[in-house]
C-alpha positions as CSV (number, residue, x, y, z in Angstrom):
1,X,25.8,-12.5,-0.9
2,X,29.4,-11.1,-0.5
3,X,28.8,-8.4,-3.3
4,X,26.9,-5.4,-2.3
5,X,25.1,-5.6,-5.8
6,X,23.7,-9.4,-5.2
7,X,23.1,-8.5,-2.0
8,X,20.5,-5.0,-2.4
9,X,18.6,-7.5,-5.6
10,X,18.5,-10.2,-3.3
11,X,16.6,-8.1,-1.1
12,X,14.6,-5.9,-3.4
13,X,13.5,-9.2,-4.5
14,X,12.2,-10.4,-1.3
15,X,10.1,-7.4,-1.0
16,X,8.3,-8.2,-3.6
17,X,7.9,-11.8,-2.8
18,X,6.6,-11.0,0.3
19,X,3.6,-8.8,-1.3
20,X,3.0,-11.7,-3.8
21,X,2.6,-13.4,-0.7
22,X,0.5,-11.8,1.2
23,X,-1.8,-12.0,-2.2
24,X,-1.6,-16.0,-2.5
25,X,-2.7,-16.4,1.1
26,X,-5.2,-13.9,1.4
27,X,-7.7,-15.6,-1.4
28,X,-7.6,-18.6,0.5
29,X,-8.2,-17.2,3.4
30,X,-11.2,-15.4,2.0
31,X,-12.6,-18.5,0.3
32,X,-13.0,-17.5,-3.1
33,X,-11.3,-19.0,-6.5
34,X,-9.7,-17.5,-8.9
35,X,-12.0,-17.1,-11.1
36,X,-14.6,-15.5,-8.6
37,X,-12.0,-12.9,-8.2
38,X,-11.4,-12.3,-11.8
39,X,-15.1,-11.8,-12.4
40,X,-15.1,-9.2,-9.3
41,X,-12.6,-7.6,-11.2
42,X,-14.0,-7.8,-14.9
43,X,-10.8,-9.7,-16.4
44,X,-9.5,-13.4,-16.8
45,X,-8.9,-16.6,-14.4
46,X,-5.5,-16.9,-16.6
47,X,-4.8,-13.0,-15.8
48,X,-5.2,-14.0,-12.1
49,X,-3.4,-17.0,-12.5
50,X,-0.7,-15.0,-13.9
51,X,-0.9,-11.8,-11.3
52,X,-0.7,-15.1,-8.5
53,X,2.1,-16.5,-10.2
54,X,4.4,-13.1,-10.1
55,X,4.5,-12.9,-14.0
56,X,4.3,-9.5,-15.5
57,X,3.8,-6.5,-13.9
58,X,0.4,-6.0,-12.9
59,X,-0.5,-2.0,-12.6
60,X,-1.1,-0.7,-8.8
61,X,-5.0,0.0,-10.2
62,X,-4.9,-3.7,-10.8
63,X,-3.1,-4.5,-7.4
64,X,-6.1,-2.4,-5.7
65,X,-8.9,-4.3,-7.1
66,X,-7.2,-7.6,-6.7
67,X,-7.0,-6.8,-2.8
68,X,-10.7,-5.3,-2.9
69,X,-12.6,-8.4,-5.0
70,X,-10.8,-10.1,-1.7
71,X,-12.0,-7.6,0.8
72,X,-8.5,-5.7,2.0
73,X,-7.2,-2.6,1.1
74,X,-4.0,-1.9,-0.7
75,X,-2.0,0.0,1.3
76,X,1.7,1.6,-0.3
77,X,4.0,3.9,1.4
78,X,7.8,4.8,1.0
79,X,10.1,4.5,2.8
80,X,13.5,6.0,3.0
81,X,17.0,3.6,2.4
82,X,19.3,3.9,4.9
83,X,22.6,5.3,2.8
84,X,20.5,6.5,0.2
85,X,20.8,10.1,-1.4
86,X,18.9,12.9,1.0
């Protein structure tokens, strides 16, 4: 964590995580399986198996029905880095 590099992947990485886990709890919370999402969404158990798992990189369409076929709504903003360029 002492270089500035490690450091700002470390977080990105965690950012990331944390929407993954929002994801994993939120099906449990709104009792379905896995495959009862994936038929919502017209794909795979194994595709949500793998969206669950953080392999690949699902598309944000794909994010959005994922959060619908559980009953949220996909919010994304951005928002400005500190030190960035203006």
């Amino acid at each position: 964590m002492a270089r500035p590099e490690v450091k700002a992947e470390y977080e990105r990485l965690g950012r990331e995580f944390a929407l993954l886990d929002e994801f994993l709890k939120a099906r449990p919370v709104a009792g379905i399986t896995q495959a009862e999402v994936a038929k919502r969404i017209g794909t795979t158990q194994a595709a949500i198996a793998r969206l669950e798992s953080g392999r690949g990189k699902p598309s944000l369409a794909t994010l959005r029905k994922y959060a619908r076929a559980l009953g949220y709504r996909l919010e994304l903003r951005s928002v400005r880095e500190t030190g960035k360029l203006r």
